[in-house]
PLY file of the C-alpha trace (Angstrom):
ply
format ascii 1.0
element vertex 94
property float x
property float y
property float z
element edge 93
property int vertex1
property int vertex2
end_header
3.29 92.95 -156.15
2.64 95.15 -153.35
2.83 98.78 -153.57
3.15 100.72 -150.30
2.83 103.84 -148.54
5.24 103.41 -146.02
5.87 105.58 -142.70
9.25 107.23 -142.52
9.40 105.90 -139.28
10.54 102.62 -138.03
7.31 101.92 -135.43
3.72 103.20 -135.88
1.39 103.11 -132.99
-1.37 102.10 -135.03
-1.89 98.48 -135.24
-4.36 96.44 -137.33
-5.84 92.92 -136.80
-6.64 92.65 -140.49
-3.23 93.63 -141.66
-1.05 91.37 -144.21
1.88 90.29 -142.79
4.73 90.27 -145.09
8.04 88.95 -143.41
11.33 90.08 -145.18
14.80 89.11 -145.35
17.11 91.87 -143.50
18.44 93.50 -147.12
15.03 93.75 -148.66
13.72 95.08 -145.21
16.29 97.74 -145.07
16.00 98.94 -148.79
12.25 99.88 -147.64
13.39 101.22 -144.58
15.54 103.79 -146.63
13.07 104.46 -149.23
15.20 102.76 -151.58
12.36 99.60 -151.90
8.61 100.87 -152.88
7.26 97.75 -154.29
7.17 93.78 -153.31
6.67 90.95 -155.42
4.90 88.25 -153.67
3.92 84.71 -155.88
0.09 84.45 -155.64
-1.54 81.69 -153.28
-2.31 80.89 -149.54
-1.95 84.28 -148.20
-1.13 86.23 -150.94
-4.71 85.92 -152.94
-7.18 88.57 -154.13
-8.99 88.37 -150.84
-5.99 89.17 -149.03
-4.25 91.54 -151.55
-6.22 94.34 -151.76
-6.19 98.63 -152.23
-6.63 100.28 -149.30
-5.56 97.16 -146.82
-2.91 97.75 -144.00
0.71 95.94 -144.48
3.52 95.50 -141.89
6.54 94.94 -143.19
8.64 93.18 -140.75
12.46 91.83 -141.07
11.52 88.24 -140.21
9.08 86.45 -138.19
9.89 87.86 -135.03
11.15 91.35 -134.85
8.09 93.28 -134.02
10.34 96.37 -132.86
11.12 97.86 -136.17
7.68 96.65 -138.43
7.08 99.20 -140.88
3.70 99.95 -141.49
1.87 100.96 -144.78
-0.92 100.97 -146.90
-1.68 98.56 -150.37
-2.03 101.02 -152.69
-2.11 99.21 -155.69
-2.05 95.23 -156.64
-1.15 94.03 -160.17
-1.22 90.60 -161.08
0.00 88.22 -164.02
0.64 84.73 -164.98
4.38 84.67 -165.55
7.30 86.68 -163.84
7.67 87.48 -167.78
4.79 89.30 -168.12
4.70 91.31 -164.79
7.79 92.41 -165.77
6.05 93.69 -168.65
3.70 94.87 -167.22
5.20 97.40 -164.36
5.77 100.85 -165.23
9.23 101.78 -164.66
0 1
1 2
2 3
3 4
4 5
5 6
6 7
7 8
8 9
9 10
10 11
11 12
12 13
13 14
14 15
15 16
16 17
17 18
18 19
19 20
20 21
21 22
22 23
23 24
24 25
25 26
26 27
27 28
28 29
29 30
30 31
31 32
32 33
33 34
34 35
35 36
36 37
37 38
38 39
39 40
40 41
41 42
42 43
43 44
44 45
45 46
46 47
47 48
48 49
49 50
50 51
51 52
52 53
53 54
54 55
55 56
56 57
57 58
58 59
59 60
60 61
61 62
62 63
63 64
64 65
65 66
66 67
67 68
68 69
69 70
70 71
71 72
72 73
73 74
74 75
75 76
76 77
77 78
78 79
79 80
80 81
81 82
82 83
83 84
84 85
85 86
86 87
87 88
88 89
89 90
90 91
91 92
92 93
């Protein structure tokens, strides 16, 4: 899970080579877009490990592969982990 601090707006200038790319369907993409989505849940492994998941790390959200236009770009604010969708579950603080 991926916890973001997310520009209100749709672009940011700033750009980062070691961001984490997460691609998103258009719904999900959207929800974050309207401040409706704060979080992502992401399974751990290949690019979603403790190396690459990590406080203080830029994200761009992006709807897709390809639409660069309207990335949304944020910070990882905060990474919890667990070994079951059972036990995140548990384990987030509504």
């Amino acid at each position: 899970q991926r916890q973001t601090d997310l520009d209100s707006s749709l672009t940011r200038a700033r750009k980062s080579a070691d961001r984490l790319f997460v691609p998103l369907a258009t719904d999900p993409f959207l929800w974050f877009c309207s401040g409706r989505k704060k979080w992502e849940l992401r399974k751990r492994g290949r690019q979603y490990t403790t190396d690459h998941v990590r406080p203080g790390r830029d994200v761009e959200l992006r709807r897709g592969y390809t639409d660069g236009e309207t990335a949304l770009w944020g910070e990882i604010i905060d990474v919890l982990e667990a070994d079951s969708i059972e036990a995140f579950f548990r384990t987030v603080s509504w």
